[in-house]
N, C-alpha and C positions, 0 to 999 in steps of 0.2 A: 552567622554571616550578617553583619550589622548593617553593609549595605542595601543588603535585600529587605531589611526589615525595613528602614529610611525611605525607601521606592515602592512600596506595596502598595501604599493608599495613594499617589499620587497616580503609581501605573494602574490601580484600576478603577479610578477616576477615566481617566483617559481611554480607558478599554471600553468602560460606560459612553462614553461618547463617539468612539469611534464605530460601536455596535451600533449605536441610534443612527448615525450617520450611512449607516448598510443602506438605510431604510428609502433612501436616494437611488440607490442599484436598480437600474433595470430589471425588470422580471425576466427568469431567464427564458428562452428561446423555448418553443414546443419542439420537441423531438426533428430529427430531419425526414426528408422522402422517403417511404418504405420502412418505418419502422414499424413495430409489434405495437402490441397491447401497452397504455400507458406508464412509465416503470418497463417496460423489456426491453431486450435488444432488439438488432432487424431478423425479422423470422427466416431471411433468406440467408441470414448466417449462422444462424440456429445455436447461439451463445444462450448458456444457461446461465454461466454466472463467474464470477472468480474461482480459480480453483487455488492456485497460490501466488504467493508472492517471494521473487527470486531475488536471496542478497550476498554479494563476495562479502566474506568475511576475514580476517586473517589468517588465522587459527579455528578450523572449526570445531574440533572436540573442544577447544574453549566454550565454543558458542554454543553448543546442542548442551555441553555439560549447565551452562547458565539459563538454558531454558527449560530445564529439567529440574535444574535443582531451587532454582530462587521462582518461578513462574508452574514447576509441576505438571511442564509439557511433556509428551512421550516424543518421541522418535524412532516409528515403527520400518523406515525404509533407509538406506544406505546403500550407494551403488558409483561405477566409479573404478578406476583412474578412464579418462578418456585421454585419446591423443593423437594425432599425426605426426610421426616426425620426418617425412620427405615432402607429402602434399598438401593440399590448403582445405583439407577436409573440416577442417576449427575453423578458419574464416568464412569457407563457405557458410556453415550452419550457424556460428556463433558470433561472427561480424568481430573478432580476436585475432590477433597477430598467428601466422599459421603455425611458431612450434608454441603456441598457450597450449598447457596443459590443465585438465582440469583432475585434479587429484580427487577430489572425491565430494558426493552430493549428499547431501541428506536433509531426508521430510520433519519437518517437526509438525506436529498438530496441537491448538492449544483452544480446546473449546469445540463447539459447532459451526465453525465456520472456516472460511478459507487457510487453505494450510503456509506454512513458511519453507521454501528453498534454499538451503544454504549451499553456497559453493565455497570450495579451498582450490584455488588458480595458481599455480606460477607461470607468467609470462613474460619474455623480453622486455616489454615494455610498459607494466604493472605501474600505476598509479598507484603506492601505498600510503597517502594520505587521505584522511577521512573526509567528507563532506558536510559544511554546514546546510541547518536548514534552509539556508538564503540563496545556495548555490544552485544554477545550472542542474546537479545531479543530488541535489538536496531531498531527504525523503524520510519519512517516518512510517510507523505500524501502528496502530491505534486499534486498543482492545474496550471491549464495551463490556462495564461490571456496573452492576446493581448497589453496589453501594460503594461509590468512591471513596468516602472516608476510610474505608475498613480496610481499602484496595490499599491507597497509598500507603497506609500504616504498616499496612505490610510490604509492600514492598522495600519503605525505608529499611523497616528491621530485620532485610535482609542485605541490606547495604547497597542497595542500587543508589544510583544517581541522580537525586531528586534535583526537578526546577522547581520554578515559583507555583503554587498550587494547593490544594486544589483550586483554582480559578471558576468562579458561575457567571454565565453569560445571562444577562438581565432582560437584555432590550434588543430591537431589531427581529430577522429572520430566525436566528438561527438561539434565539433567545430556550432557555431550559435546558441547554447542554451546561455541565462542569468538566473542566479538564486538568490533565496534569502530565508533563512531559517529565522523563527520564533519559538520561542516556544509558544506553549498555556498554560495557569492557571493550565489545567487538567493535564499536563506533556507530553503533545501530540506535535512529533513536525510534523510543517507546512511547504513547500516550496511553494515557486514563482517558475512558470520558465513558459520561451517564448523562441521560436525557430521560427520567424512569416513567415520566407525564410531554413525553415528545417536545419537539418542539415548534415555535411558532409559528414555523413555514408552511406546520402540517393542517393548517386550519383550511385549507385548500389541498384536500384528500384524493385527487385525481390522480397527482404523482408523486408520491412519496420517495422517498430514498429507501430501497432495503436497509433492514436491520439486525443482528443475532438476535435480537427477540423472540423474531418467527420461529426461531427454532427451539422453542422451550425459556422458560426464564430458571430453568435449575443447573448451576457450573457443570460442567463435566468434562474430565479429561484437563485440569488443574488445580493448584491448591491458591494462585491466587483469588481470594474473595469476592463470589459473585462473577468471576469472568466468563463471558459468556462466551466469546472471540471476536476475530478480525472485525472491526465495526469498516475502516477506510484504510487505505493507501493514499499516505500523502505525499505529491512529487511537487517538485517546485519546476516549473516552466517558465520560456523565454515570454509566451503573452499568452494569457489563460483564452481570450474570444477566440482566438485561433486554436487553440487546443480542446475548446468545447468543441468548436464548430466540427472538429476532425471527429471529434466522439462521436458526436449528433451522425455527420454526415458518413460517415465510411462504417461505423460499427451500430450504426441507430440505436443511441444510446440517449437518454433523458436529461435534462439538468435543472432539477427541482430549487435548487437553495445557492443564492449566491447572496453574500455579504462581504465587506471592511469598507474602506480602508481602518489598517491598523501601525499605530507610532507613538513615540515618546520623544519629543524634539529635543528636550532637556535631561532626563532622569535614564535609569538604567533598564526599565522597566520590560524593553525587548529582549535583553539581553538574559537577565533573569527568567524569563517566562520561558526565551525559546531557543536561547544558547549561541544569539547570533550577535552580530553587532551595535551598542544601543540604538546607532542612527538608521540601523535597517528598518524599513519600513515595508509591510506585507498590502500591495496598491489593491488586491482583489483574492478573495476564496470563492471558489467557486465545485458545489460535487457534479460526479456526475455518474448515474446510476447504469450497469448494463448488466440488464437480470436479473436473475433472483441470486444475489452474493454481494460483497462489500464494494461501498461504492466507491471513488477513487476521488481526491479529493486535491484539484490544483490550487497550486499559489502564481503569485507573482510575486517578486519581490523586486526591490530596488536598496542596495547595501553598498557603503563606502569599498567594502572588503570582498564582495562577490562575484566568484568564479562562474564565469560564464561561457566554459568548458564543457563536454560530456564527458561520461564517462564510460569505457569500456565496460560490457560485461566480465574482464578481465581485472579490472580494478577495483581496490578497496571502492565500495561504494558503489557497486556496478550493480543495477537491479532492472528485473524485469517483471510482467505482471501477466499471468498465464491464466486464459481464461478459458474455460471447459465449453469447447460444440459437440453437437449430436455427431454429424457428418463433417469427417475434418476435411473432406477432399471437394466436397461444397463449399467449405467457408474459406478456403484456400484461395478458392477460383474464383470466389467474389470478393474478397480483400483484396488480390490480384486486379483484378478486372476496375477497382475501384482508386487503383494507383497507390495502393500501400507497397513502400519496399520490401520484396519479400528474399529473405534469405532461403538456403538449402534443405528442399522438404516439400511433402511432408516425408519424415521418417518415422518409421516403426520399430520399433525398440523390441528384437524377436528374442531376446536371455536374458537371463539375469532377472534379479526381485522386479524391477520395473518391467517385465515384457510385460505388454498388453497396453503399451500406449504410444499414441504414433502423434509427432509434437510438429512446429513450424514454427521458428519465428519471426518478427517485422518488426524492421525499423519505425519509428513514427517521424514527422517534420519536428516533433519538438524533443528528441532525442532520447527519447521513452523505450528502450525495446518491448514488444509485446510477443508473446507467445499464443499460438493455438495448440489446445492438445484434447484429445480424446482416447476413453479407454473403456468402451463399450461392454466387452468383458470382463472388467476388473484388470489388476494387476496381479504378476504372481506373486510379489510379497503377501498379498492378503489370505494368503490360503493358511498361513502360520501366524500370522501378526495376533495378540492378544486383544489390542486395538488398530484398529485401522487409523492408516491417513479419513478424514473427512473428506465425504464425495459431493460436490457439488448439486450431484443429483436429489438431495437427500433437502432440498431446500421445499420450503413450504411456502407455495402464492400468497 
């Protein structure tokens, strides 16, 4: 690819400058009213941490088959068709056209940290084109491996979709991370990234970001090298201070690390790195931590070509981000109470491999579905699973 090689040093030139340039960003906000311990959620909502993260796919024995076979994730749970076909039982709980069907769900786990949801929908009204990073419903999965060279080498010579990469952040906050985006078959995009000596922001240890560290630095439960799992979810939103604030303010959620602006006014160097349009331009990143689990990491962007649309949970690209409480009928009542739009729930799921967990989800203002789920007792799949889904609870302060 001779273009990419022609753009390399100019876009990270530029990446070097727009990193120093973070260094202008306001420091982000301290936590809102009533939240926990520095790093936790609000104790009155009793969020331990990420528990997975929810993506339609097309095909999913495509996609469970590709994370299995190129990543050497298990896929301990499958459960599924769901459906109404008189009532608005799907809209109610799923915010979905009311005959969306959902043909079938399953857990992937890859690593010690939050697990992945995949859905297969057929809907009326199904969006099946994919989403760039830059959009509205734009979003990534980002795993944290100890040695990215070795990560990405393999993953190449497994035929994934490499970007520009490995890429090392020098300068600014968020300075001693390397990353490397991929796309998958299914339209899902992937990063690399290692931080193995932290990063810059952490020189002020009050509030750190969680990380898979905590939970051991030895792979398990994959064959790509060094993965340790979920590190972020990355969404791209309409304006990241309004979507902290919502974190801060309604789930008392932290936000340690904010840095960019990031652009290539002339060269291709966006487009290569992150698969989007060259003159897209990322105006702010900003994470934000709730709990002990992966932190969630928005963007802004602004792009000649950007859809600034949501997307269904019914649609290619349709994701949600479910996050484990003690007490789901407490954190209901205070997401509620707090003016989050709450869809139909909570429900308790009494058959089937999944009984033993009772779910809820919520709209957000910046078109995020979020879920609440708790399973106090486990599920029944685990009573046969060889490995288990990854429990949230299993996280280390």
């Amino acid at each position: 690819m001779p273009h990419l090689m022609r753009s390399t040093l100019a876009g990270l030139a530029l990446l070097v400058a727009a990193v120093t340039a973070a260094l202008a960003v306001p420091p982000a906000p301290a936590a809102g009213p009533g939240s926990g311990a520095p790093g936790e959620a609000n104790g009155q909502l009793g969020v331990v941490g990420m528990d997975h993260v929810g993506i339609t796919v097309p095909d999913i024995d495509a996609a469970v088959a590709w994370f299995e076979d190129v990543m050497g994730c298990v896929a301990p749970l499958t459960f599924g068709p769901f459906a109404d076909p008189t009532g608005t039982f799907m809209q109610d709980l799923l915010d979905v056209d009311p005959r969306a069907v959902v043909q079938q769900i399953t857990m992937v786990r890859c690593g010690r940290s939050a697990n992945i949801e995949l859905f297969r929908y057929t809907a009326p009204d199904q969006r099946t084109t994919f989403p760039k990073n830059s959009d509205f419903a734009g979003h990534h999965i980002a795993f944290y491996v100890t040695d990215i060279d070795a990560a990405v080498a393999y993953m190449v010579s497994k035929g994934a979709q490499k970007f520009l990469g490995p890429v090392p952040l020098t300068d600014g906050p968020a300075a001693g991370q390397t990353i490397n985006y991929f796309r998958t078959p299914f339209g899902t995009y992937v990063e690399l990234i290692s931080y193995p000596n932290g990063m810059a922001y952490e020189s002020d240890p009050s509030r750190p970001l969680w990380s898979p560290k905590r939970n051991g630095s030895d792979p398990v439960v994959t064959s790509v090298p060094g993965l340790l799992g979920i590190d972020h979810v990355g969404i791209t939103v309409p304006d990241v201070p309004s979507a902290v604030a919502w974190f801060e303010t309604v789930l008392g959620c932290s936000s340690p690390l904010a840095f960019g602006p990031f652009l290539d006014p002339t060269g291709t160097f966006m487009h290569d790195l992150l698969d989007v349009h060259p003159r897209a331009v990322i105006e702010r990143i900003q994470h934000v931590r709730c709990g002990n689990g992966p932190s969630i990491e928005l963007f802004q962007y602004t792009s000649p070509d950007q859809d600034r649309t949501f997307r269904k949970n019914s649609d290619f690209g349709g994701k949600h981000i479910a996050f484990y409480v003690r007490h789901i009928d407490r954190a209901v009542a205070r997401l509620s109470a707090l003016g989050a739009q709450k869809l139909l729930g909570p429900l308790p799921v009494t058959d089937g491999p999944a009984a033993g967990q009772t779910i809820n989800y919520f709209r957000t203002p910046f078109g995020t579905y979020l879920e609440l789920i708790s399973y106090p007792q486990g599920e029944a799949y685990a009573a046969t699973a060889p490995i288990p889904l990854w429990d949230p609870r299993d996280n280390r302060p």
